[in-house]
Structures are given as structure tokens and as C-alpha cells.
C-alpha positions in Angstrom: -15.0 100.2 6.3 -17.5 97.7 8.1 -20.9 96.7 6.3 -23.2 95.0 8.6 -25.5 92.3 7.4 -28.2 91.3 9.3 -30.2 87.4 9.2 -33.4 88.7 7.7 -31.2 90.1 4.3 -29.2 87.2 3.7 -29.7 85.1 0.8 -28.4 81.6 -0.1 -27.5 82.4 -3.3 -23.8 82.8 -3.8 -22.0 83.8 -7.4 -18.3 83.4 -8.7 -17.8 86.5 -11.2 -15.4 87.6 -13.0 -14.0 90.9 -14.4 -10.8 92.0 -16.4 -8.7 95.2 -15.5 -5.3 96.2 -16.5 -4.9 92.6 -18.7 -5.8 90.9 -15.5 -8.9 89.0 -14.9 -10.6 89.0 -10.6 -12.5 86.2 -9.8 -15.3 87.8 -7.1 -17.5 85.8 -5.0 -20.9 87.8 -4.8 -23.7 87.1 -2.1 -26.7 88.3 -2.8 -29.0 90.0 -0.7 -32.9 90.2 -0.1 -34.3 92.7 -2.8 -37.7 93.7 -3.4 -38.9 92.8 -6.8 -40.1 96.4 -7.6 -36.3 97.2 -8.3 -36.3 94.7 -11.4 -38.4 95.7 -14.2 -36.9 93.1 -16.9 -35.4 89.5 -15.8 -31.9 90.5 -17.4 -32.3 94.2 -14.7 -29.9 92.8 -12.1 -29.3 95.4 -9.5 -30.1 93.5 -6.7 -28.0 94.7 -3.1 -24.7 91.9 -2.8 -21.9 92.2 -1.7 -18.6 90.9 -3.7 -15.2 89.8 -2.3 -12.6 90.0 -4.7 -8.9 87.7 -5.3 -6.7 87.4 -7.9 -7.6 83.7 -8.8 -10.2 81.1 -7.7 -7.0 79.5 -5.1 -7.1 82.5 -3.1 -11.0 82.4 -3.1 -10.9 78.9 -1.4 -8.1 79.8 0.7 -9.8 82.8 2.5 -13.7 81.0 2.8 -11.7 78.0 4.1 -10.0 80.4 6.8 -13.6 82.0 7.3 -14.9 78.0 7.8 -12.4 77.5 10.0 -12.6 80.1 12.1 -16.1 80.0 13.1 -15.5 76.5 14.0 -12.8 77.5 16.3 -14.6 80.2 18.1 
């Protein structure tokens, strides 16, 4: 699957979540995008578009945006 982003729909704001399967809790790191505000009718509606990466724990988070970092860098 590719999902393409573009400038104009990227937001700063970045969000560690978390969620519980199986007995197992997945740390996500969610980007949100640009949303219009007719989507939320109440502050606590939060469907804005974003897009979450999920890991098993917070190290492997850090790990893989490190690796991200890094690579841009390099390039």
C-alpha cells in the first residue's frame, strides 16, 4: 500500500497512542492532517484524517523515526 501526503495537508501536530489487543498494549504515533472544521461538530468529535504507525513499545518507535532522521540526512 502507498499513501501519499502532500505539503499543503501536513500538520505539526504529532500524537503517541495507545491501544490493547490480545493482552498486549501498541504504542502508535499518529500525524494528523489538515481537516476542515465542518467534520467536528463537538470538541471531543475527533475524526480528523491522520495517519498512525504502529510498534510494539515506545523503543521501537524511536528506533524506526531515528532510521527515518537519519536517512533523509544521508540522502
Amino acid at each position: 500500500m502507498r499513501v501519499n501526503l502532500y505539503e499543503e495537508e501536513i500538520t505539526e501536530e504529532v500524537k503517541l497512542v495507545t491501544t490493547e489487543a490480545e493482552g498486549r498494549i501498541f504504542y502508535g504515533v499518529r500525524f494528523y492532517l489538515h481537516s476542515p472544521n465542518q467534520l467536528h461538530h463537538t470538541p471531543s468529535d475527533d475524526d480528523r484524517s491522520a495517519v498512525t504507525f504502529w510498534l510494539r513499545n515506545k523503543e521501537k518507535a524511536e528506533k524506526f523515526f531515528t532510521h527515518v532522521l537519519h536517512s533523509i540526512k544521508q540522502s
